[in-house]
Steps between C-alpha positions, in 0.01 A plus 500: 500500500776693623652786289870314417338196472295664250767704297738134467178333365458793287847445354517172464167467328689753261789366422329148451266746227744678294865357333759615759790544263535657091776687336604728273813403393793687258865353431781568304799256402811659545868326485658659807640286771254443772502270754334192531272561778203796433620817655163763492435796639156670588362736250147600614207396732169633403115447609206505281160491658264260262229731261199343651427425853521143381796492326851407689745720572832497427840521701797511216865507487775507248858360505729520294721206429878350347583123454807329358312245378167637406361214697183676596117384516287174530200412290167452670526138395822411696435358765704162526832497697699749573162771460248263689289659772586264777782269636413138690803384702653116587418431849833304491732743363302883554560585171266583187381198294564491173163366316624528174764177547174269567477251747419687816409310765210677681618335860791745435309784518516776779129454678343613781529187704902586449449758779513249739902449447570814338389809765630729249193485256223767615164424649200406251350829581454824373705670323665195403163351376571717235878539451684203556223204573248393217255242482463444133831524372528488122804307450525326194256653287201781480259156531700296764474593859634324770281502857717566739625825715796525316769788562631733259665842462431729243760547260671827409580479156140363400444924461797725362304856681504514820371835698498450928221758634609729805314707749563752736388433855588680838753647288690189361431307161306134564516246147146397442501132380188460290475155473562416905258834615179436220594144252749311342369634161542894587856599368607787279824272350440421177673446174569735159572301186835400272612844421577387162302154357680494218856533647664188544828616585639609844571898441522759762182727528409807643175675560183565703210290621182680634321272757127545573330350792123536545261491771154654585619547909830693484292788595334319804810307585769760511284836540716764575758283692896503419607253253824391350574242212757261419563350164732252358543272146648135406606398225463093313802431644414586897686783535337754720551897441553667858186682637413844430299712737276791446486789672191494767193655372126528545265387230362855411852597497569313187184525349542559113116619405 
């Protein structure tokens, strides 16, 4: 097999292995006047190599954070509309479907044989096997599939972390897209929880959340190439913070023990 063929099997067997996303998270509720979309700003970027050669390693970054609202985090459990993973469009109109409303009728739903009118859609074949066709769509519950090719698009605000993966080739920076290079599953997006369960009301909040992704092939994957990070939040009500990038660094630059 040949060596990069190797290392992306390496990685994705990895990051199929081992969560892909934890926190450490710290807040504190303030009254000053914010505004309502996240502003944050990088704080740190660290590497921690695993303590056995089994364990994952770990690639971590802080932010630190200020909302108006104090609208920030999803529970593991939300996952109906606006926070589900995917989005099925009306062949009619192009736009989302609404499932909750009821009374969908399936002949209205974007398919592969809709290719034949609409040239826009993209070829049932890899990488869009994986990222915007599906054969099993789960569409009205975790039991009910429909058998069809069905498109979809994956929807932003089903996460609320989102970190874009840079690396430096023939001096300039290339975005690695995990899920169109190795499988629809590989991302390092993920959510952190309601900073405060038992606040019900809507109060500014400032703060830090440390964001820990995991994987046994960093090592193998990046080596001692050039990489660069990007990171953004959401909050419940879909507004997204701007990006923050990190300076470029090396793995064993940043190692922390």
């Amino acid at each position: 097999m040949p060596a990069m063929r190797l290392l992306n099997l390496n990685l994705k067997i990895a990051t199929f292995l081992v969560l892909t996303t934890g926190l450490l998270l710290s807040s504190c509720i303030n009254d000053p006047n914010f505004p309502s979309t996240p502003q944050i700003d990088l704080v740190d970027v660290k590497f921690f190599k695993g303590a056995t050669t089994s364990a994952p390693d770990s690639l971590q970054v802080t932010i630190s954070f200020e909302d108006g609202e104090g609208d920030l985090g999803l529970s593991s459990n939300e996952t109906a509309a606006p926070y589900n993973l995917a989005d099925y469009f009306n062949n009619k109109t192009g736009r989302p479907i609404d499932f909750s409303q009821g009374g969908i009728n399936l002949e209205d739903l974007l398919t592969y044989k809709n290719r034949a009118t609409i040239d826009t859609l993209p070829p049932f074949e890899e990488p869009f096997t994986c990222t915007r066709w599906t054969t099993t769509p789960e569409l009205f519950s975790d039991t009910t599939r429909l058998q069809d090719t069905v498109y979809f698009q994956f929807n932003p605000r089903h996460n609320n972390f989102f970190v874009n993966f840079y690396v430096k080739e023939s001096g300039s920076f290339r975005k690695i897209d995990f899920r169109e290079e190795l499988d629809c599953s590989t991302t390092f997006d993920g959510r952190f929880p309601l900073l405060n369960k038992e606040d019900n009301q809507n109060t500014p909040k400032e703060g830090s959340i440390t964001y820990n992704m995991q994987s046994r092939a960093f090592q193998a994957f990046f080596g001692d190439k050039t990489i660069q990070l990007q990171i953004r939040i959401v909050d419940r009500a879909g507004n997204f913070s701007r990006w923050v990038t990190t300076d470029e660094f090396k793995l064993q630059d940043i190692q922390a023990n």
